[in-house]
C-alpha positions as CSV (number, residue, x, y, z in Angstrom):
1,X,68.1,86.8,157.3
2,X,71.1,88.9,157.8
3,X,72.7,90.1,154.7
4,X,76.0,92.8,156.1
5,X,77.9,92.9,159.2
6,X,79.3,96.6,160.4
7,X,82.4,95.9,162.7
8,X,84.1,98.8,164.7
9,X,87.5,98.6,164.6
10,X,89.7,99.3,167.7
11,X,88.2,96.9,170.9
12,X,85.9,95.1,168.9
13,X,87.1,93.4,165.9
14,X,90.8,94.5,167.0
15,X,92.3,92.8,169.7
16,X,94.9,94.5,172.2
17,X,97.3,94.0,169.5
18,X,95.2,96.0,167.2
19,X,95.4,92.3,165.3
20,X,92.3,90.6,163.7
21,X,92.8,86.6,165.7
22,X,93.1,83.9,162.8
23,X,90.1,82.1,164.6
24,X,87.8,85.5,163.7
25,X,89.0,86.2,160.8
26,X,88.6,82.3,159.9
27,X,84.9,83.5,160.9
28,X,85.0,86.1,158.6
29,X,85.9,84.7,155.7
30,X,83.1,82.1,156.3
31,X,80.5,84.7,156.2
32,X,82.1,86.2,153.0
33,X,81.9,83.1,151.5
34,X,78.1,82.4,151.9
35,X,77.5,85.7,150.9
36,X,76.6,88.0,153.7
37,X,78.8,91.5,153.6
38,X,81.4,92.9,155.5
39,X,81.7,96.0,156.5
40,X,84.0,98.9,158.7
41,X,82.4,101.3,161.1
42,X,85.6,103.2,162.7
43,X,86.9,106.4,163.7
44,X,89.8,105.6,161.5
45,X,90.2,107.5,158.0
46,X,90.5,105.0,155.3
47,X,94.4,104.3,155.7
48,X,94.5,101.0,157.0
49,X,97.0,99.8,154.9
50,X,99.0,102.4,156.6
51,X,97.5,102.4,160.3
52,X,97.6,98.9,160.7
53,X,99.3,97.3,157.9
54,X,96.5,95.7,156.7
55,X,97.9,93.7,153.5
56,X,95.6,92.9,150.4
57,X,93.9,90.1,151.3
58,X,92.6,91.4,154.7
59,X,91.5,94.6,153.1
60,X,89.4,92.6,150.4
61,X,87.5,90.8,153.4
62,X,85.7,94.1,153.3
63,X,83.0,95.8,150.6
64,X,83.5,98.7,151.9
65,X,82.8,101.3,155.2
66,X,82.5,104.2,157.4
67,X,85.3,105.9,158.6
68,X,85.6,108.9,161.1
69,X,82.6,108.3,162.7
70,X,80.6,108.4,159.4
71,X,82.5,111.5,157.9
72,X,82.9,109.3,154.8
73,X,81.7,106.3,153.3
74,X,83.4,103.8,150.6
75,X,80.8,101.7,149.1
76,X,83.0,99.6,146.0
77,X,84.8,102.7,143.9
78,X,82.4,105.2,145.5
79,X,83.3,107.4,148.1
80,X,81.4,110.4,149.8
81,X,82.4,113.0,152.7
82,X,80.1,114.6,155.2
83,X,82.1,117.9,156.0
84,X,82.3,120.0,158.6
85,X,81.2,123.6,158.0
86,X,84.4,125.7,157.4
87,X,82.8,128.5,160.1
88,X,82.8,125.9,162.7
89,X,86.7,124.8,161.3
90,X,87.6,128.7,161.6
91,X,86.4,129.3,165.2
92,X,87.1,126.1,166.6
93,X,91.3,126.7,165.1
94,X,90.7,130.4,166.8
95,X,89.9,128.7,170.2
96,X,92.4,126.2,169.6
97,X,95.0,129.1,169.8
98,X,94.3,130.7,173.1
99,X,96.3,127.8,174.1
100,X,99.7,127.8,173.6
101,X,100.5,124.0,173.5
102,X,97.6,122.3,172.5
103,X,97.7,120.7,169.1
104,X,94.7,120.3,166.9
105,X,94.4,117.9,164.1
106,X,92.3,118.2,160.9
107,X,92.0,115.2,158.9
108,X,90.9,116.8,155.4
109,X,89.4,115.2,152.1
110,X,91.6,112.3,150.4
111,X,92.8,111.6,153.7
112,X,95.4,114.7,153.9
113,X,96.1,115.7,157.6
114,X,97.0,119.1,159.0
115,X,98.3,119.7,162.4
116,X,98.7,122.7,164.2
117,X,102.5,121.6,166.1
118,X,104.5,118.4,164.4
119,X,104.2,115.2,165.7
120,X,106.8,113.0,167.5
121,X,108.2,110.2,164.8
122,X,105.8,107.8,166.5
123,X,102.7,109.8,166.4
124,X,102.7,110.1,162.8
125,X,102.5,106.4,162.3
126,X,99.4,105.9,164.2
127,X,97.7,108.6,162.3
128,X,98.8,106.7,159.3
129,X,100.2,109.7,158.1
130,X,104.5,110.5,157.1
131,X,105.5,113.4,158.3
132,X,106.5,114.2,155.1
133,X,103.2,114.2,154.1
134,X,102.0,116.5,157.1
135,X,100.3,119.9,156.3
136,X,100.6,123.0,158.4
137,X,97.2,125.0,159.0
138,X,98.0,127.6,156.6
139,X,98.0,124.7,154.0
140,X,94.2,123.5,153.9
141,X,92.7,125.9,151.9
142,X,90.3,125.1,149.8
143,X,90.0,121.7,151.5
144,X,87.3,120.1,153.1
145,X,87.4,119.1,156.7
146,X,85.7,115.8,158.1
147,X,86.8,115.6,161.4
148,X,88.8,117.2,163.8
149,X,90.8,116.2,167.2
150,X,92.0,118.4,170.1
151,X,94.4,116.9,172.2
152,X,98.1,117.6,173.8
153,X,101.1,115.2,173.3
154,X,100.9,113.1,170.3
155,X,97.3,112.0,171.2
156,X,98.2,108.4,171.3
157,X,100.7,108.7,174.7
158,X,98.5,112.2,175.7
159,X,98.5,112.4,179.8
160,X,96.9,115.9,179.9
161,X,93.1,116.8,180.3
162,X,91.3,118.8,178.1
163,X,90.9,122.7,180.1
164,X,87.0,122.2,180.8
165,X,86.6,126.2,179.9
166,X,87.5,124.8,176.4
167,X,85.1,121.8,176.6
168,X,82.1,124.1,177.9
169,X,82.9,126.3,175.0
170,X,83.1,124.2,171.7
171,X,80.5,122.2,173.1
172,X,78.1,125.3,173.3
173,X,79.5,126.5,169.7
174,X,78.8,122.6,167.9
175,X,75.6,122.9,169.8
176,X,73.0,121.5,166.5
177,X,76.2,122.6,163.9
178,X,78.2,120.1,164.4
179,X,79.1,116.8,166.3
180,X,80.8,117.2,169.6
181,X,82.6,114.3,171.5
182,X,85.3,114.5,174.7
183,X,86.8,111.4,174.6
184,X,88.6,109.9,177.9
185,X,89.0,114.2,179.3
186,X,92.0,114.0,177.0
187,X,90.9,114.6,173.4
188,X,87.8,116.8,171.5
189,X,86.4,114.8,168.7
190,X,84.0,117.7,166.3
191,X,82.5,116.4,162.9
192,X,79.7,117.2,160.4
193,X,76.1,117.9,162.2
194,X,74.5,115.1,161.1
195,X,77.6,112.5,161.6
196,X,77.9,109.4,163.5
197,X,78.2,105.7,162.7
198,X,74.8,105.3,162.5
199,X,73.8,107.8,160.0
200,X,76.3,106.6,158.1
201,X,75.2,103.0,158.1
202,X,71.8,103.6,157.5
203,X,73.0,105.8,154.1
204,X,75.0,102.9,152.7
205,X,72.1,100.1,154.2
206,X,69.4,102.2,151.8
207,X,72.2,102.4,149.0
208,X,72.6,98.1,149.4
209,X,68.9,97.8,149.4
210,X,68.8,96.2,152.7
211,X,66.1,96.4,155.7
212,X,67.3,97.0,158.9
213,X,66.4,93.9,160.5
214,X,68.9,92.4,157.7
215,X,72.1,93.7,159.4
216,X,73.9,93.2,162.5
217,X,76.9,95.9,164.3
218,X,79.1,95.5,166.5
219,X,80.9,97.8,168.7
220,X,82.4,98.5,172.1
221,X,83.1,102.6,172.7
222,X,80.7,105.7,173.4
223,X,80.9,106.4,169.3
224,X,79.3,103.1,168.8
225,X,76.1,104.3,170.9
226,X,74.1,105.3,167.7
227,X,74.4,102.7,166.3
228,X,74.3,99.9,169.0
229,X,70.9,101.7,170.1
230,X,68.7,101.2,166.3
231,X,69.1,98.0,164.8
232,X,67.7,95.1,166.4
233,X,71.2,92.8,166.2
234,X,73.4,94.7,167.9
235,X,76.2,93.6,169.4
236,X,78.7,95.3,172.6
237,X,81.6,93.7,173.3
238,X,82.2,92.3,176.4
239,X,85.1,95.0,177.3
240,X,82.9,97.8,176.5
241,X,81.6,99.9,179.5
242,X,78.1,99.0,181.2
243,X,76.9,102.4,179.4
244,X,77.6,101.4,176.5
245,X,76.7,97.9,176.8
246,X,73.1,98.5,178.2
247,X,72.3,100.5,174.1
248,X,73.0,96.6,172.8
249,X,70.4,94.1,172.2
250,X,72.9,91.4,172.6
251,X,76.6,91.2,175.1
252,X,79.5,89.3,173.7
253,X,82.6,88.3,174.9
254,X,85.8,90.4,175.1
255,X,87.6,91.6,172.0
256,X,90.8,89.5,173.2
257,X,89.0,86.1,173.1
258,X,87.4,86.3,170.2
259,X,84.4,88.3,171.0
260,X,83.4,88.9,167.4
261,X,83.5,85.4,166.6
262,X,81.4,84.0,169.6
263,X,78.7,86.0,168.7
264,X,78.9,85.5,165.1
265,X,78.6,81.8,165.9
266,X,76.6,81.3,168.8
267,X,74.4,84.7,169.4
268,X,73.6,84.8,165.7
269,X,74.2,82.1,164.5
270,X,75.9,82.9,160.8
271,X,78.9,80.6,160.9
């Protein structure tokens, strides 16, 4: 019997319009109601409020999450960071610098962010972040980092590729430190060395008393790999790449028709 439900965010439980349909979240609040858990698995820090404007009531459809790719974890009024190690922080910021307008992000403990150049207006909102709020590199000491991004432009409108010197290079320096992704050629993702979705899940499914033939996960993007690949209901969205599909015990339908709730429904049959 499945007991908790792990939904990614952006092309899974998200549609186009970053928007949860009223037919799945209809579904949604069915499963909450007979008692099986919801739960987040998203790159996202924990600002949805913010991010997506998420009101009361849609956050409490949720007991809880991973966010940035399992750099922390909310379980009821707990909540726990996975760091990344502040030598890593150190020399990836130093190879950061050799280029003179490439902009690195830190998101830090307490969801604080630090950027190496400002933001547009309109990146700041989809970081979920004012830009009054913003910290400057020489700000973050003494905090904790969970998760960087490397990336030119504001990241969300970013045309520019990643220099593959500077791919080969952090790649070789995260090598069994920390988490290393490239993301589209256009953004480095780094976080803790033992950090992904999965690792994540499995701490909080041990903490819930679960097995893992009790929960299901859904997801559609490269981060969702771990995750898609252990538990024995997992479930890619239809829009998701063959790759990625092929880790997935089960194929849904695409995150703009309701791919979330189709398989809630009619692969396993919850609702």
């Amino acid at each position: 019997m499945i007991k908790a439900l792990f939904f990614d965010l952006d092309g899974t439980l998200l549609n186009s319009k970053k928007e949860i349909s009223p037919t799945t979240r209809k579904t949604l609040e069915k499963c909450g109601n007979s008692g099986i858990k919801l739960y987040i698995a998203t790159a996202r820090p924990p600002l949805l409020k913010r991010m997506l404007s998420w009101d009361d009531s849609t956050l409490s459809l949720f007991d809880g999450g991973s966010y940035y790719n399992g750099g922390c974890i909310i379980l009821g009024d707990q909540k726990a960071y996975a760091p990344i190690s502040t030598d890593i922080v150190h020399k990836t910021i130093a190879c950061v610098y050799q280029y003179d307008t490439l902009n690195i992000a830190l998101q830090l403990e307490d969801e604080k962010h630090a950027f190496r150049f400002p933001l547009e207006e309109k990146g700041y909102k989809s970081w979920g972040v004012p830009a009054d709020e913003a910290l400057a590199l020489d700000q973050i000491s003494g905090l904790q980092t969970v998760k960087m991004l490397i990336f030119y432009e504001n990241l969300i409108d970013s045309v520019t590729n990643i220099d593959n010197t500077l791919v080969s290079a952090l790649r070789n320096m995260c090598r069994n430190r920390a988490q290393f992704y490239l993301d589209k050629e256009k953004c480095i993702v780094i976080m803790g060395s033992s950090v992904n979705k999965y690792e994540s899940i499995e701490k909080m499914r041990i903490s819930l008393g679960i097995e893992k033939d009790e929960l299901a996960v859904f997801g559609d993007d490269i981060n969702d790999i771990e995750m898609l690949s252990e538990y024995e209901y997992s479930v890619a969205m239809g829009n998701a790449d063959d790759y990625v599909k092929s880790k997935a015990k089960y194929i849904t339908l695409d995150n703009n028709v309701d791919g979330v709730h189709h398989a809630i429904c009619n692969i396993l049959n919850l609702a």
